[in-house]
C-alpha positions, 0 to 999 in steps of 0.5 A, spaced: 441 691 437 441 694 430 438 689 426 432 689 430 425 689 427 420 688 432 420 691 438 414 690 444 416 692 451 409 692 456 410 694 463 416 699 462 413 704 467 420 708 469 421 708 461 420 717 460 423 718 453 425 714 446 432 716 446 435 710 447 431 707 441 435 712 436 440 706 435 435 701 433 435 703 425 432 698 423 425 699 426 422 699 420 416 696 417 415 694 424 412 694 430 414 698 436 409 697 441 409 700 449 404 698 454 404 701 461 410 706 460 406 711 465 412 716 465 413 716 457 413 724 457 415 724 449 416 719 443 423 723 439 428 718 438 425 712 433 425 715 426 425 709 421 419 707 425 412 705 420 407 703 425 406 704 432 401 702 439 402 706 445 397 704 451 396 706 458 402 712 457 399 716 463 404 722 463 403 722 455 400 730 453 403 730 447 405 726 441 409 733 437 415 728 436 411 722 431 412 728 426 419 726 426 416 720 425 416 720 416 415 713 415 409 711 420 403 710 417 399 707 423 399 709 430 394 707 435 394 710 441 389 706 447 388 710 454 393 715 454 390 719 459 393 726 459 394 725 452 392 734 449 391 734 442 394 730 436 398 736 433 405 734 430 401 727 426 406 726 419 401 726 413 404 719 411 399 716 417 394 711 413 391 708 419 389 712 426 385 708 432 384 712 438 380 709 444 379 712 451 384 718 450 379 721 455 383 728 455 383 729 448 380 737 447 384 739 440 384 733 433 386 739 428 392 736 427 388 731 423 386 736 418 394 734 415 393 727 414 392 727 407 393 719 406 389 717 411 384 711 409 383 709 416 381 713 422 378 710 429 375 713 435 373 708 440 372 708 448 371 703 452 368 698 449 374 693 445 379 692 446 386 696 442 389 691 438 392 691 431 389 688 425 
């Protein structure tokens, strides 16, 4: 599975971590998207990845591990539920989109996203798609 690009995985609700997904060294200029890993607990593990979408990840509270993350410079994070604070954000981030991340009490993190041209708060209203 190294030369692997793009990876989707809806419905992964016993997935906790990424540490699996450290031999996938290709991911990169790619999509990795997670929807419904309800027991996600952290995001270390895929570091080549540029662009990433996490929705309905529950047990999320922290994204510190995307500072691993050099190379991505999308991340759009939909109904992430317990999700704190957006510390740890490379500053290579262009294009935040945050919708429904109801528990969100601290974005000082974005005061380091020098390259950022895009940022999106959004609730309940649309939906949380890639452009």
């Amino acid at each position: 599975m190294t030369q692997l690009t793009v990876l989707h995985l809806p419905l992964c609700e016993n997935l906790q971590n990424l540490n699996v997904f450290k031999y996938l060294t290709r991911l990169e200029n790619s999509l990795l998207d997670l929807r419904k890993c309800k027991k996600l607990e952290n995001l270390n593990g895929v570091e080549n990845l540029t662009r990433l979408k996490l929705s309905d990840c529950e047990n999320l509270q922290s994204i510190d591990g995307i500072l691993k993350l050099s190379q991505l410079s999308e991340i759009k994070l939909c109904r992430c539920k317990n999700l704190k604070n957006v510390n740890g954000l490379s500053n290579m981030i262009r294009r935040l989109f945050m919708q429904d991340c109801e528990n969100l009490q601290n974005i000082d993190g974005l005061k380091n996203l020098t390259e950022l041209s895009e940022l999106k708060f959004l609730s309940q209203s649309s939906k949380c798609e890639f452009t």
